[in-house]
Each structure stands twice: as C-alpha cells, then as structure tokens.
TIBAVO-16419 format. One line per field, with one value per residue (C-alpha): residue number from 1; residue in three letters; x, y, z. Coordinates in steps of 0.25 Angstrom, whole numbers, always signed. Example, Ala and Ser with C-alpha at 12.3 -4.5 7.8 and 13.67 -1.06 7.14 Angstrom:
% residues 2
seq 1_2
type ALA_SER
x +49_+55
y -18_-4
z +31_+29
END
This chain:
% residues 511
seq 1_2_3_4_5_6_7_8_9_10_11_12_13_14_15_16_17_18_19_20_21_22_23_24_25_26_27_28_29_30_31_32_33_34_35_36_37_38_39_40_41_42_43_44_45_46_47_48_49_50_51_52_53_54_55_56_57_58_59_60_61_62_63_64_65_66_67_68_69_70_71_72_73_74_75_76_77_78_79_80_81_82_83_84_85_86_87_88_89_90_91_92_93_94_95_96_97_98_99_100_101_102_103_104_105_106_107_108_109_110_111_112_113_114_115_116_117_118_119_120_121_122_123_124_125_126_127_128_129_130_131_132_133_134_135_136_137_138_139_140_141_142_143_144_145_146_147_148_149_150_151_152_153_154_155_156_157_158_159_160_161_162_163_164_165_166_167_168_169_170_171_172_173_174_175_176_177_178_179_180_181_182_183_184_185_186_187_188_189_190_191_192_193_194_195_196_197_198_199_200_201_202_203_204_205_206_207_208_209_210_211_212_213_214_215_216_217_218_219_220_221_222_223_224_225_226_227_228_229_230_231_232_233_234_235_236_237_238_239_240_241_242_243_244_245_246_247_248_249_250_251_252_253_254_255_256_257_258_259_260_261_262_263_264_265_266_267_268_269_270_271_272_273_274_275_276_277_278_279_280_281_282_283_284_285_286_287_288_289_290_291_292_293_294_295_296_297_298_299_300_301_302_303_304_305_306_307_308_309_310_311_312_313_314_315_316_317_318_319_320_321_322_323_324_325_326_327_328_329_330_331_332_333_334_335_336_337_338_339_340_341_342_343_344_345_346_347_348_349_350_351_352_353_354_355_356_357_358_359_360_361_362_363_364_365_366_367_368_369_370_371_372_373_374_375_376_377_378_379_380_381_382_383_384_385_386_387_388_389_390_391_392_393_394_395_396_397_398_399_400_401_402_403_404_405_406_407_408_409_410_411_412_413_414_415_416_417_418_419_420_421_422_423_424_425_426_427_428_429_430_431_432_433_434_435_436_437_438_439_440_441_442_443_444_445_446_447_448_449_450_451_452_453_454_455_456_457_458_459_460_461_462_463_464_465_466_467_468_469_470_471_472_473_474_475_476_477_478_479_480_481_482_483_484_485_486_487_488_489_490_491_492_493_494_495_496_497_498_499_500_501_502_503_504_505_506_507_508_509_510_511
type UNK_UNK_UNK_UNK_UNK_UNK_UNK_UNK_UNK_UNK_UNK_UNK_UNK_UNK_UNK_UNK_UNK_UNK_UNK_UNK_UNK_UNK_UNK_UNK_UNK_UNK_UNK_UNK_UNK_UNK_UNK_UNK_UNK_UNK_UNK_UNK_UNK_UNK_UNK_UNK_UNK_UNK_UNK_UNK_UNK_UNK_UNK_UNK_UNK_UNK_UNK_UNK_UNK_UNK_UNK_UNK_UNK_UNK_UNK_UNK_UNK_UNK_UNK_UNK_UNK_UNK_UNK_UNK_UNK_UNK_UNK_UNK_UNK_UNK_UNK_UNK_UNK_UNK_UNK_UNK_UNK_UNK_UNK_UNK_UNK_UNK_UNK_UNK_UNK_UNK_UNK_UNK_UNK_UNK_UNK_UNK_UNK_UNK_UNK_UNK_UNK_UNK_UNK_UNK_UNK_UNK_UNK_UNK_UNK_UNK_UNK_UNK_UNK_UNK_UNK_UNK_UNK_UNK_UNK_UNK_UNK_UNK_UNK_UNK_UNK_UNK_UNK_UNK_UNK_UNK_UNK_UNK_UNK_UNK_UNK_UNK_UNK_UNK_UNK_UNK_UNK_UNK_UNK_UNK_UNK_UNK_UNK_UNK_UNK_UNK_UNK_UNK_UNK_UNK_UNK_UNK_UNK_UNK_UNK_UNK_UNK_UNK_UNK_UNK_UNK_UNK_UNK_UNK_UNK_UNK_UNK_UNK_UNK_UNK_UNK_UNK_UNK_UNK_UNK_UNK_UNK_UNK_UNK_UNK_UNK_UNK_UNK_UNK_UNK_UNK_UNK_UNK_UNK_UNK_UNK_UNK_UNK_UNK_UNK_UNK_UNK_UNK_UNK_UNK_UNK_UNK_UNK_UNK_UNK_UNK_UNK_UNK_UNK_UNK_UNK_UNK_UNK_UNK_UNK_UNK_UNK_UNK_UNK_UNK_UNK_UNK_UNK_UNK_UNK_UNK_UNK_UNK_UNK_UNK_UNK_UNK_UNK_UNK_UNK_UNK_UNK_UNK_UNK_UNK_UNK_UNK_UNK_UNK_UNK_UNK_UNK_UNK_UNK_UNK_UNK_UNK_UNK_UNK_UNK_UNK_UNK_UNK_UNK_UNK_UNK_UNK_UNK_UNK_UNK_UNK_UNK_UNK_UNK_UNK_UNK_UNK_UNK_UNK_UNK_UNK_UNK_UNK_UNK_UNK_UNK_UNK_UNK_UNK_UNK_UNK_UNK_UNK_UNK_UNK_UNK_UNK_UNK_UNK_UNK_UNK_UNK_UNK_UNK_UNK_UNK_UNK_UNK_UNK_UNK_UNK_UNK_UNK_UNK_UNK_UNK_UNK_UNK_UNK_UNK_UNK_UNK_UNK_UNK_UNK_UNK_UNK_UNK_UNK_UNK_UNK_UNK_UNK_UNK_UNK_UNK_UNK_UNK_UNK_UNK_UNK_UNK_UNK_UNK_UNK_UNK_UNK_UNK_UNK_UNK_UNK_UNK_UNK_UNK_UNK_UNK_UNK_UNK_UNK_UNK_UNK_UNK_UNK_UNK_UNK_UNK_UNK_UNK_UNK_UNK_UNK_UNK_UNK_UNK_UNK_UNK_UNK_UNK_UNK_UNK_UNK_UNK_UNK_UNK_UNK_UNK_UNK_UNK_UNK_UNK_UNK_UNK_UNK_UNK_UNK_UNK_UNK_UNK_UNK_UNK_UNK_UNK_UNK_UNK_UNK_UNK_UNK_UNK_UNK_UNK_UNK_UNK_UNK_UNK_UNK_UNK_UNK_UNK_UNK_UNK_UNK_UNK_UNK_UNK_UNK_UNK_UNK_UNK_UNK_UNK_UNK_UNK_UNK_UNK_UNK_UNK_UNK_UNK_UNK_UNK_UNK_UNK_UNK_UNK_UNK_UNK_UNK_UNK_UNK_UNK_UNK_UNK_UNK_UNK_UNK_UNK_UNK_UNK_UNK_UNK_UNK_UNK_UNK_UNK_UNK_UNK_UNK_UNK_UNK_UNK_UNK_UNK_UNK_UNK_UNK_UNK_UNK_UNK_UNK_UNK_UNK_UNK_UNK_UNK_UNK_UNK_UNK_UNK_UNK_UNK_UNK_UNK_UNK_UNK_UNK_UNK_UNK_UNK_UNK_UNK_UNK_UNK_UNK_UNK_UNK_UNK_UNK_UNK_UNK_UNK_UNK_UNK
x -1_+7_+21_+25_+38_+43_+39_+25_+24_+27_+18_+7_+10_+9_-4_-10_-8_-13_-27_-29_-24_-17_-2_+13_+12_-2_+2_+13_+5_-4_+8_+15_+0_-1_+13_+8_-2_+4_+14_+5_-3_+9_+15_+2_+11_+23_+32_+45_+55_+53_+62_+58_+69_+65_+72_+69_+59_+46_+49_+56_+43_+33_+42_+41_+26_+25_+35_+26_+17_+21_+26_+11_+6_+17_+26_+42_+47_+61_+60_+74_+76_+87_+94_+100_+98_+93_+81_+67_+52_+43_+34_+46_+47_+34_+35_+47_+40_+27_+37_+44_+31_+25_+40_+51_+60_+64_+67_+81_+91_+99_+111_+121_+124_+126_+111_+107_+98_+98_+88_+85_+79_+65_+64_+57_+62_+53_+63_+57_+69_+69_+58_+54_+62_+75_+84_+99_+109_+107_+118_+129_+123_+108_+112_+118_+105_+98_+108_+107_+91_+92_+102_+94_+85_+75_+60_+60_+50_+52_+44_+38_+52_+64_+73_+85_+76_+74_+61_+63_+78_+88_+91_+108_+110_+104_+111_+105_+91_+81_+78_+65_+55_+44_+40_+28_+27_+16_+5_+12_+25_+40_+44_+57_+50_+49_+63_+73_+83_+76_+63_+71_+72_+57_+54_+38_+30_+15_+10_+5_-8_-5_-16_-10_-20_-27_-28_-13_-9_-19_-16_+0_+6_+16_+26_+25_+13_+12_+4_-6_-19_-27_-17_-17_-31_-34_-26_-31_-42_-54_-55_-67_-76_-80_-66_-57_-42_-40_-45_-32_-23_-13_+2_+14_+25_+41_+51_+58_+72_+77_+75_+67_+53_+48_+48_+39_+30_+28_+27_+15_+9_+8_+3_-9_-12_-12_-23_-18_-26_-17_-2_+9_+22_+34_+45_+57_+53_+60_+49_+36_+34_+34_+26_+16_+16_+17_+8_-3_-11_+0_+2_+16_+25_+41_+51_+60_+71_+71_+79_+77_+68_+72_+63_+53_+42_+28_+15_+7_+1_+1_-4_+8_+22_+32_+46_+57_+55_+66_+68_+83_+92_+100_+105_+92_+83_+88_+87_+73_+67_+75_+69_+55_+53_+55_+42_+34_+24_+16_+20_+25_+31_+46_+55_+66_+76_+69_+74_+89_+89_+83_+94_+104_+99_+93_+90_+80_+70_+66_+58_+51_+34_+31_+23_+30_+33_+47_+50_+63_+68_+81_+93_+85_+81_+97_+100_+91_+93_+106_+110_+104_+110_+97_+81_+77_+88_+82_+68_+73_+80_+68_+60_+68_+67_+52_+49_+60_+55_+38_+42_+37_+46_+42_+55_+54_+57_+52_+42_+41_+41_+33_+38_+34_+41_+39_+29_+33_+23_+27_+20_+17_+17_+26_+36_+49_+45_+44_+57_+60_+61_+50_+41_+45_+39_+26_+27_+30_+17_+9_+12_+12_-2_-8_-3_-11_-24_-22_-17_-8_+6_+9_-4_+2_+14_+9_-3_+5_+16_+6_-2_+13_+15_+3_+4_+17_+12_-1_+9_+20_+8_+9_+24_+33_+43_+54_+44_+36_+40_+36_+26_+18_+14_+7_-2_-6_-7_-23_-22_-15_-28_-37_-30_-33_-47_-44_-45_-34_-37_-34_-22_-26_-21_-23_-16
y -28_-17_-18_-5_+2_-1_+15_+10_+1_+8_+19_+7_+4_+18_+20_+8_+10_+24_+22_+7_+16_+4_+5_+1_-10_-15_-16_-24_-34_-35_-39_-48_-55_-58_-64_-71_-77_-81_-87_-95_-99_-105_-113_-116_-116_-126_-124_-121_-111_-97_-87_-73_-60_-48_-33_-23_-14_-17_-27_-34_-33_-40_-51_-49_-47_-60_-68_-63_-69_-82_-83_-81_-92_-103_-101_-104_-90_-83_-70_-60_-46_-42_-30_-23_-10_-2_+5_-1_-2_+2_-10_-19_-14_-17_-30_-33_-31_-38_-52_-50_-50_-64_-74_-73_-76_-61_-59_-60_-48_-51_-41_-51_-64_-70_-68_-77_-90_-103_-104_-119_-121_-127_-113_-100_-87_-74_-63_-51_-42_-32_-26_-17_-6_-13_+0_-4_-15_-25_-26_-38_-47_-45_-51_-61_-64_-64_-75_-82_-83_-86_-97_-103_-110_-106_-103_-87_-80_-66_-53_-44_-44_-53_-45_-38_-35_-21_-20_-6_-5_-16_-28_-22_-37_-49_-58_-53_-52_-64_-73_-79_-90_-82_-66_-61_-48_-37_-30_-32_-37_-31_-29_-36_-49_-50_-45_-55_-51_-50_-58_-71_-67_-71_-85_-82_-72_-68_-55_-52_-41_-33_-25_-10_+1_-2_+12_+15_+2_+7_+20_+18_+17_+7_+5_-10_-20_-34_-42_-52_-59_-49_-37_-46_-49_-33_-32_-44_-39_-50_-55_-50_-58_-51_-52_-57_-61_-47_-43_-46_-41_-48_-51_-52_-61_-58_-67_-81_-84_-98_-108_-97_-97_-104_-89_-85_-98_-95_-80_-82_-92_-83_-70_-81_-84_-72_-67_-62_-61_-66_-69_-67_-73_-66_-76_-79_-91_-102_-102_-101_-115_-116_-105_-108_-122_-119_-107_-108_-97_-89_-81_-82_-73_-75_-66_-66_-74_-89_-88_-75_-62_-52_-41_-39_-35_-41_-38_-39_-29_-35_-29_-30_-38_-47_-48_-55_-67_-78_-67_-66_-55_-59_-45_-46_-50_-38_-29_-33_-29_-16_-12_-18_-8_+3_+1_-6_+4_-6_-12_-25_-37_-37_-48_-57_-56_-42_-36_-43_-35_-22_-24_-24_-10_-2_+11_+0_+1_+13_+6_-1_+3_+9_+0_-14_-24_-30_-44_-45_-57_-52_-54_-47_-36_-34_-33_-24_-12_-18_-24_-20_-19_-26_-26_-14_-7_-17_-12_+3_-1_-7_+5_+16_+8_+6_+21_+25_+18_+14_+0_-13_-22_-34_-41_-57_-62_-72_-59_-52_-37_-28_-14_-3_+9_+13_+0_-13_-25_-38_-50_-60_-73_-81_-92_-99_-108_-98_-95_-104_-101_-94_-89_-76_-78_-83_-69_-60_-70_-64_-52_-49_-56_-46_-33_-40_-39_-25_-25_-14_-16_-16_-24_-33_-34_-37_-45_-54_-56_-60_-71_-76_-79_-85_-94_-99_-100_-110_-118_-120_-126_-137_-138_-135_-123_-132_-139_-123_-119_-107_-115_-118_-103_-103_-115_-107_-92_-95_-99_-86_-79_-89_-88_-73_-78_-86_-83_-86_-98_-92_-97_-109_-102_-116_-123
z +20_+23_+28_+38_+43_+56_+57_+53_+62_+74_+71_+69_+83_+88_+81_+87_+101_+100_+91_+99_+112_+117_+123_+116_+124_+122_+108_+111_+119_+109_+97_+107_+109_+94_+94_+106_+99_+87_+96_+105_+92_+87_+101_+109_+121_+115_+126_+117_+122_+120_+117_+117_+114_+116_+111_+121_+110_+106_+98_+113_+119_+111_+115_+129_+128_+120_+129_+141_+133_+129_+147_+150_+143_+147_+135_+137_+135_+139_+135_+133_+132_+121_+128_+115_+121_+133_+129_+129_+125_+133_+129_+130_+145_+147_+143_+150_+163_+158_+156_+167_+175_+171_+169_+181_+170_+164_+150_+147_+146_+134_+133_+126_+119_+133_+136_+122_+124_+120_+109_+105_+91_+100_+103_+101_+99_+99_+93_+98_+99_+89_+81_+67_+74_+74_+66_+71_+71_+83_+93_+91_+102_+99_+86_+92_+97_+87_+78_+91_+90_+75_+77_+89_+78_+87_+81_+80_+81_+77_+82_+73_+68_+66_+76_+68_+57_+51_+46_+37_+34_+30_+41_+44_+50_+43_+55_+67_+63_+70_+58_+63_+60_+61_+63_+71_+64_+69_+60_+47_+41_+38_+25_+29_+31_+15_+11_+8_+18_+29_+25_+30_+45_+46_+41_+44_+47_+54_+54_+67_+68_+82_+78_+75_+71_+58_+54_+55_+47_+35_+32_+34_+20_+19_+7_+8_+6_+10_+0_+6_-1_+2_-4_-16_-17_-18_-31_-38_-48_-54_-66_-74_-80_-92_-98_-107_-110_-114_-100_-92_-102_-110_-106_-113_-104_-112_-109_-111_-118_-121_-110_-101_-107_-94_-88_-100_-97_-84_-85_-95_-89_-76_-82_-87_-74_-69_-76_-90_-101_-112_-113_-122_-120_-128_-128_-137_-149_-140_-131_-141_-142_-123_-123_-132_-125_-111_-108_-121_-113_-117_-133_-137_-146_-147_-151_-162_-156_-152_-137_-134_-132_-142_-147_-136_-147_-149_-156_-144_-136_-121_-107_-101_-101_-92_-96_-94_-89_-95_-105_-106_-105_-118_-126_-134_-124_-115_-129_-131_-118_-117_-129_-126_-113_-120_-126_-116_-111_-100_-86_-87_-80_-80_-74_-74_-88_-90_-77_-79_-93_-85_-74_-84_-92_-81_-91_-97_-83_-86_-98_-90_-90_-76_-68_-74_-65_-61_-55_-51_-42_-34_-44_-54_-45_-40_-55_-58_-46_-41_-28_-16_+0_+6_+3_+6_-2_-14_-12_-12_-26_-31_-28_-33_-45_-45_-43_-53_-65_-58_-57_-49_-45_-40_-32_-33_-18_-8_-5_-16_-17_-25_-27_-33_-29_-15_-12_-10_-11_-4_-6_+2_-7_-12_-7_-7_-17_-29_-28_-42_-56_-61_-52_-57_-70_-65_-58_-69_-77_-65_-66_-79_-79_-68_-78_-89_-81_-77_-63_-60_-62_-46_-42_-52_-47_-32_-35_-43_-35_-24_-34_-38_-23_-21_-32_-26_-14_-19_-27_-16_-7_-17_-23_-11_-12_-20_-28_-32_-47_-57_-62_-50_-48_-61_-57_-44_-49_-51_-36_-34_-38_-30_-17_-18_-14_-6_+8_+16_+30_+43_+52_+61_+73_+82_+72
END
C-alpha cells in the first residue's frame, strides 16, 4: 500500500472532486460518514458523553459534519470550536451552519484555558482539531488543550491525524501532540504512524476508504510502501517440483564465539526453514559439538581457533553468506572479517557483531558487495552513521549511505523499515513480544535462506521481514508477548508461508 505526502494527498482530493464532479464539501460528507460509521459500529447508541473539538480548517469540519451526525441520531455530543486563528475553511463554514441548524446548543468558541471542559475518563474525545497540514508551532493555550485532553484519561479518538502531529517533517513538540487510543485515517496511512517517535501517539489504527479517484492514487509514485499480505504474496516465488537440494542454493551462516553459538543455532535453523537448499555453519571449534547436535540439518566446519572466529577462510563455494551473528569483535575476529570482504564478490547477509566491527572502521564499507543486506537494530545503526536529531534525520542518514555504497539496510524496530536508497518498505508484521534475544538471528537465518533460492536481494530483504513478522505473530497467538522467545519463530515460519494462502475473515461489523 502506498503511503503519500500531505501534497499528495491534497491533490488526491482535488482530483476527485473534479473527475467524480462532486463539491469540497460533498467529499467531506462522505469522509465524516465513514467515520460515522465506524463510530456507530462500535457504540450502537451507548449513551456515553461525547466530546467533539474541532480546528477551524478542514480537519475542524469533518468534526462538525460527524458531531451533526452523531446529534441526529440521538448521540450525547458537545461539540467546540478551537479558535487558534481567524481565518477559515470554506467547508468548515459550511459545517458550522449545517450544526447550528439541527442542536440549539452551538458549538463552543474556545479562545483560552478558561473555555476547557471537564473531560471524565467515561468519556469520549473526537480530536478533530488539526490535520496533515499542520506546518507551524501550536499557540501556548492550544497546547494546553491538548495536555488537558490527554490527561483527561478520556477514550480519544483521533481524526485522520493526532492533532500536533507532522506528517512530512519532524514533530517540533512531542508535548503538545493528542496521544490517542485510536486513529481514523483517510485513504491510506502516515509514514509517522510507524516511526518510533511519533508512532506512539496512536495506540491503533483503521484505515478508512473515503473513496478518492482511483486513477490519481495509481499512477502517483510514492517513495514509500506499506507491506500487506497481498504486497507479500506477489514476491513469494513456488517451489518447483522437478528439483533438488541444489535448486535453492546453498548458504553459509558465519558466526559464534564462546558462549554465543545460540545465535548460530538459530540463524541456521531459520535459513532451513526458509527454504535453503543446504546449510553450512562456519563457527569457532567450541561450538562443533552444539551445532552438530542441535541443527543436524546443518554441515558444519570450524575455524582454527577454539573461542573464537579467526581466519574467515573455507573450502566451500556457498550461494550466499550471513555474518556476524554472536561472532565477536575480539582484534582477531574484527581482522578476519576486514580481510574476508575484500574478497567477498556476492551479496550477503550482514548483522549484529559484523556491523559493530564496520562501525568501528568505516573505510571497510566500502568492501561490502552492492546489493548485501544490513540488519541493524538501533544501537548498532547509531554506531554505525552516528547520532541522529529525530527520525527523519535518521532515514536521510540511512539513505545517503545506501545510495553511496548500493546498500540495503534493513532498520530492526517495532515496524521495521526497509531502505534502499530513496525507498523505504514498511512492514506491517511483527509485535511486542519479539522484542527478546534473538529474533534478529532468526531474521538474518531468513534472509540469508531467501538469497540462497535466488530472490533478489531487495525482495529478500522485504519479503523476509514480512514472513518473520508473521511468524511471531502465529506464535504469540499461543505464548503471550512475555512468554514469545527466539525459538518460537522458527516452529511458525512454515505457517509464515501457509498464511500467505490463507485468506484472511472479514470483520464481524455487528459483533
């Protein structure tokens, strides 16, 4: 699913009334009917206090369309007016009169803190007060309104947007934005839904089709996807059934040190289940014997020292690599590797203790093969580009450094994002309760098992960040978050694959 520009999506909005020839304000009515009936849906006339705050933009009346709404079918509404300025939408003016005709009990003109509610936690707040095209600081008492609703414990039910919220630039005011239960968006999501620093102002989130022009939608590029079933479905390729072992390639997982070959275990027991052909662990001698043992699917050579990986050389001839996983960065190890890229011809798999050692000689990335596959969870990624001022200066970082040296990164968080130098991938599975020790090694198994079968490096990278979310999310349906561990993914990657299938059960809307 594409994610647009608030640019975008206004000119969306343009083309649609002119090619559906409908007016501004007919589209408005038919956005604030969607959130009407979500709404409704969700209550089925509970009579529970409702209150509805409205900016004086577009934004301000979809509220008042909605709080018209929720009056004419016998909902408990008060509705205010945030006077942070004395300009005006045309559709908001024509909402204003439209409320005004059907409730004797006017909107609210707020102008000051002496205008705020009482909000009880029983209660429900509609934040309709500012939009995507929020582009400047909010004045000190709006502010103050907002804290105030978000303080209210109050259930808040955000607009589109969380009011404060920038949707193309950095958030200036992480204070004042409305930190709500759940968002109504239109058309499609925001790409600050899924960054950490302003992903938490939504605690859910529904995407709500208000029906712009199809056509407009298609053909506009955007530079970031949304990956959903159906986007990962499209790049899985079938297995054949005319082939062999050496069909899907043959993987070679490097990594381990003394007391960290769990990292290798589960790394080459993922790039199985993913689908390679054959797997090759190379590991220090300590772990021969737990290798051999715990993944006998696996080959296994060792190097020539007992703790440690030192002389990144072997015999073998594999399709592709992962490395770094519970490797180390002892002066040997670090050696090793240095030396080991400069003759490494193919994409691979980086992660973990390889990125420390590439963070700590930076001349080394250019080494790396084009089109290899980084996986660096945040402390990694800051030692590797150095700090950054908020995400989107982090994204920027990330995709200097992906054109520069024709890299993929992809950045480990609660949604993980793909990037490959202009584009950025999101994916949309995953959850809280893979946030334990290492479900980043099942991730670089995965990965390195989808380079072995011949997917293309990028493809790989997002199609296997979306069966990794999905395997946690078919385990935690039986382990709880706390309970989830590593090890639960790799019995659920197989239903990864299956649930690509699968078709998903529409939402009981009664229910």
């Amino acid at each position: 699913m594409k994610i647009y520009t608030a640019k975008q999506l206004y000119e969306a909005d343009r083309a649609t009334v002119e090619k559906q020839e409908i007016t501004p304000i007919e589209l408005m009515e038919r956005a604030a009917g969607q959130v009407y009936q979500w709404l409704n849906n969700q209550m089925q006339g509970a009579k529970v206090p409702i209150h509805v705050f409205c900016g004086i933009g577009n934004n301000g009346g979809d509220g008042l369309a909605l709080g018209r709404m929720l009056l004419q079918n016998g909902y408990t509404v008060k509705c205010y007016v945030v006077n942070y300025s004395e300009k005006r939408s045309k559709c908001f003016l024509i909402n204003y009169d439209r409320i005004k005709n059907v409730n004797n009990d006017w909107p609210l003109l707020m102008k000051s803190e002496a205008d705020f509610p009482e909000l009880k936690k029983e209660d429900i707040v509609i934040d309709a007060i500012f939009g995507i095209g929020l582009n400047r600081p909010l004045k000190d008492w709006v502010q103050n309104l907002i804290k105030h609703i978000n303080t209210s414990k109050a259930y808040i039910l955000s607009i589109d947007i969380p009011s404060g919220m920038f949707i193309d630039t950095p958030t200036p005011d992480k204070e004042a934005v409305i930190k709500a239960n759940f968002t109504l968006t239109f058309q499609a999501p925001k790409l600050v839904f899924f960054l950490p620093e302003t992903g938490v102002f939504t605690q859910n989130l529904d995407i709500l089709n208000i029906g712009l022009d199809r056509e407009y939608l298609s053909k506009t590029k955007t530079d970031v996807l949304w990956i959903l079933k159906e986007d990962a479905l499209a790049m899985y390729k079938p297995r054949e059934k005319f082939s062999n072992k050496g069909t899907y390639g043959h993987s070679l997982i490097v990594g381990g040190s003394y007391g960290k070959m769990g990292a290798v275990t589960l790394a080459a027991t993922a790039c199985l289940r993913a689908g390679a052909g054959k797997v090759t662990a190379f590991i220090p001698k300590c772990g021969y014997s737990i290798l051999q043992t715990a993944v006998p699917e696996a080959m296994v050579i060792t190097g020539t020292d007992e703790n440690q990986l030192t002389g990144l050389t072997w015999d073998i001839q594999p399709d592709v690599i992962g490395v770094g996983i519970g490797m180390g960065t002892s002066a040997e190890t670090e050696k090793g590797f240095l030396e080991f890229l400069k003759v490494q011809k193919k994409p691979m798999v980086i992660d973990a203790d390889a990125i420390n050692i590439l963070a700590k000689n930076p001349k080394a990335i250019k080494d790396i093969p084009i089109k290899s596959v980084l996986t660096p969870h945040p402390g990694e990624l800051e030692r590797l580009i150095g700090k950054w001022t908020d995400d989107f200066d982090k994204l920027d970082k990330v995709k200097k450094l992906s054109k520069k040296h024709d890299l993929i990164f992809v950045l480990k968080e609660t949604h993980t994002i793909t990037v490959y130098k202009e584009n950025m991938y999101i994916n949309s599975t995953g959850n809280q309760g893979m946030a334990t020790a290492g479900t980043g090694d099942v991730l670089t198994g995965i990965l390195t098992g989808l380079l072995s079968q011949g997917y293309d490096p990028l493809v790989a990278a997002i199609f296997g960040v979306y069966l990794h979310g999905s395997a946690g999310n078919i385990a935690v349906e039986t382990k709880g978050y706390q309970a989830l561990i590593a090890g639960d993914l790799l019995s659920h990657i197989g239903d990864a694959y299956v649930a690509l299938f699968q078709r998903d059960e529409p939402v009981d809307q009664d229910s």
